[in-house]
Each structure stands twice: as C-alpha cells, then as structure tokens.
VEXROKE-11792 format. One line per 3 residues: number of its first residue (from 1); their letters; for each residue x, y, z of N, C-alpha, C. Coordinates in steps of 0.2 Angstrom, whole numbers. Atoms other than C-alpha are relative to their C-alpha. Layout:
<recs>
NUM	A	X:Y:Z:X:Y:Z:X:Y:Z  ... $
</recs>
This chain:
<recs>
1	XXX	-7:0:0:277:46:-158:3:-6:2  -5:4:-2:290:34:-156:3:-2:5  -2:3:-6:293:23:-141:5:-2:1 $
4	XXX	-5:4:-1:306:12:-144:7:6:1  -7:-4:-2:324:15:-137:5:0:-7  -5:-2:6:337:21:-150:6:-4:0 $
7	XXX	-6:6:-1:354:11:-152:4:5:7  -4:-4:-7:361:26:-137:-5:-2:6  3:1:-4:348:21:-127:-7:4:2 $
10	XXX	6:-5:-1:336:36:-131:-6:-2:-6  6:2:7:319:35:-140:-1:5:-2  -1:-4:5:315:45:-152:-7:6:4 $
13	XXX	6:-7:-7:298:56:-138:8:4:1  -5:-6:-3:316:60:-129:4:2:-4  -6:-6:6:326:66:-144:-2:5:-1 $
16	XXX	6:-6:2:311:77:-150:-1:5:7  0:-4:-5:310:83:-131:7:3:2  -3:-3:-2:326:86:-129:4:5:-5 $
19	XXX	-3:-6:6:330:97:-145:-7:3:2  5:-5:1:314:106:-141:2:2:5  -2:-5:-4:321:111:-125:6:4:0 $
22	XXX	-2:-4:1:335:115:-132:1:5:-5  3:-6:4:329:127:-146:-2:5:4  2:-6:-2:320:135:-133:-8:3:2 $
25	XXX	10:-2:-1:301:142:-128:-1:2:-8  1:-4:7:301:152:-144:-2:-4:-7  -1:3:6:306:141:-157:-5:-7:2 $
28	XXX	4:3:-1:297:128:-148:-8:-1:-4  8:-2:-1:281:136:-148:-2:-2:-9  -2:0:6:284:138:-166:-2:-9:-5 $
31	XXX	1:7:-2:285:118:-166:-6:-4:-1  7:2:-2:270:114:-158:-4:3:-3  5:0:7:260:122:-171:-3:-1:-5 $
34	XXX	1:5:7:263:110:-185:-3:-9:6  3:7:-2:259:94:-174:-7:0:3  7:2:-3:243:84:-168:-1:3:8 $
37	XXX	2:1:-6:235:86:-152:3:-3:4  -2:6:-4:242:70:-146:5:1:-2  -6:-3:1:260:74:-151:1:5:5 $
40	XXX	-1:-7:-6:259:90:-141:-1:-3:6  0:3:-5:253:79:-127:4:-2:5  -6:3:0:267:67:-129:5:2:4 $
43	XXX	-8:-4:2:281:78:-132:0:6:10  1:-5:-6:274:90:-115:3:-5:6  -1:5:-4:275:73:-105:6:1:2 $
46	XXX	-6:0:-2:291:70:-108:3:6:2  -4:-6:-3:298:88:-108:-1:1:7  1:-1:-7:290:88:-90:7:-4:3 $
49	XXX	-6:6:-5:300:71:-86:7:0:-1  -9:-2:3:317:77:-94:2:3:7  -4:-5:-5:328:82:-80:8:3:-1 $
52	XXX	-6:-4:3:345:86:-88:3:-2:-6  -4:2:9:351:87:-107:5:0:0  -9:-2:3:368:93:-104:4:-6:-4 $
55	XXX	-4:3:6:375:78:-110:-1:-5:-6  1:4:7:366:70:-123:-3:8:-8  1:-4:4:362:87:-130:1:1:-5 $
58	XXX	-3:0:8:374:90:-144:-1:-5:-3  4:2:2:371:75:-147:-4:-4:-6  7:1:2:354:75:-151:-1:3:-7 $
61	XXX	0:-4:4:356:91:-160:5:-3:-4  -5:2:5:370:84:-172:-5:-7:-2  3:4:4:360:69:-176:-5:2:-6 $
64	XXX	9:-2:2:344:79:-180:3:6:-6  -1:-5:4:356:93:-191:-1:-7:-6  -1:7:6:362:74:-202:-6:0:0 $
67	XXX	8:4:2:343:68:-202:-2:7:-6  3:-2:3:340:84:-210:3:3:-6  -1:3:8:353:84:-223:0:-2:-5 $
70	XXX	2:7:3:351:69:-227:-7:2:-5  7:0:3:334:73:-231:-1:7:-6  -2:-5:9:339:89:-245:2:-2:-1 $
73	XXX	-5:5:4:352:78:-250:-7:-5:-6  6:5:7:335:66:-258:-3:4:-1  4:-2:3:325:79:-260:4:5:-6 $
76	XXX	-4:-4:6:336:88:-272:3:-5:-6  0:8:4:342:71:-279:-7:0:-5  7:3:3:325:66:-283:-3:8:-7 $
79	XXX	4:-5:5:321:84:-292:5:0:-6  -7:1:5:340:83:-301:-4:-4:-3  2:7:5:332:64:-307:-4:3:-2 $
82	XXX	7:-1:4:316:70:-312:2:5:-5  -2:-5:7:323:85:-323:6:-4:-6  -3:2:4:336:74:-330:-3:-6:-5 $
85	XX	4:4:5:322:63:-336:-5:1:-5  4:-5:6:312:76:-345:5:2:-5 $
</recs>
C-alpha cells in the first residue's frame, strides 16, 4: 500500500484505514477478504494507530464515493466504445 502523503496531508494506508473504520467491523471484515496478507497487515497497523476520524471522515468517504464513480463512468465508457466499434 501506499505511503506517500496525499495533497491534505493524508496517505492513501490512512484513507483505506479510516473508511474502514468508518464502514465498520462488518463491512470491514468483508474488505479484508479480498486483500493480501501484507495489506491486512498494513491497513491493521494503521487502524491501530488512527486515533480520531471525526474530521477528516466525510472527507475521506466523499473522495472514495468520486474515485468510485469515476471508475463506472470509464468502465461504461469503454464498453459504450467497444459496442459502438462493432
């Protein structure tokens, strides 16, 4: 994972730590059983050393909803392109 600090001053460990704690054990859990070993590691670290989200929470969470529309925005894109090439 990802060390470096972000342009707010957070790296992308404490982004993924602090929307996992604030999803929750559950959804967490859920989480942690698509990644490596060493990623669960990581991400355990940090969640340990996180002491309070309240204000960078939203956010975190509001970046990560954009990263992820973004990301159906080109994968729909890209399948739109492909059928309009056949």
């Amino acid at each position: 994972m990802a060390r470096t600090k972000a342009e707010g001053g957070i790296s992308g460990l404490q982004k993924a730590a602090i929307l996992l704690i604030s999803l929750g054990p559950e959804r967490s859990a859920g989480i942690f059983k698509h990644l490596k070993e060493e990623e669960i590691e990581e991400l355990t670290l940090e969640i340990a050393n996180t002491r309070s989200v309240t204000q960078v929470k939203e956010e975190v969470i509001n970046e990560f909803y954009e990263v992820c529309l973004a990301q159906q925005y080109i994968a729909e894109g890209g399948i739109n392109y492909a059928k309009e090439l056949l």
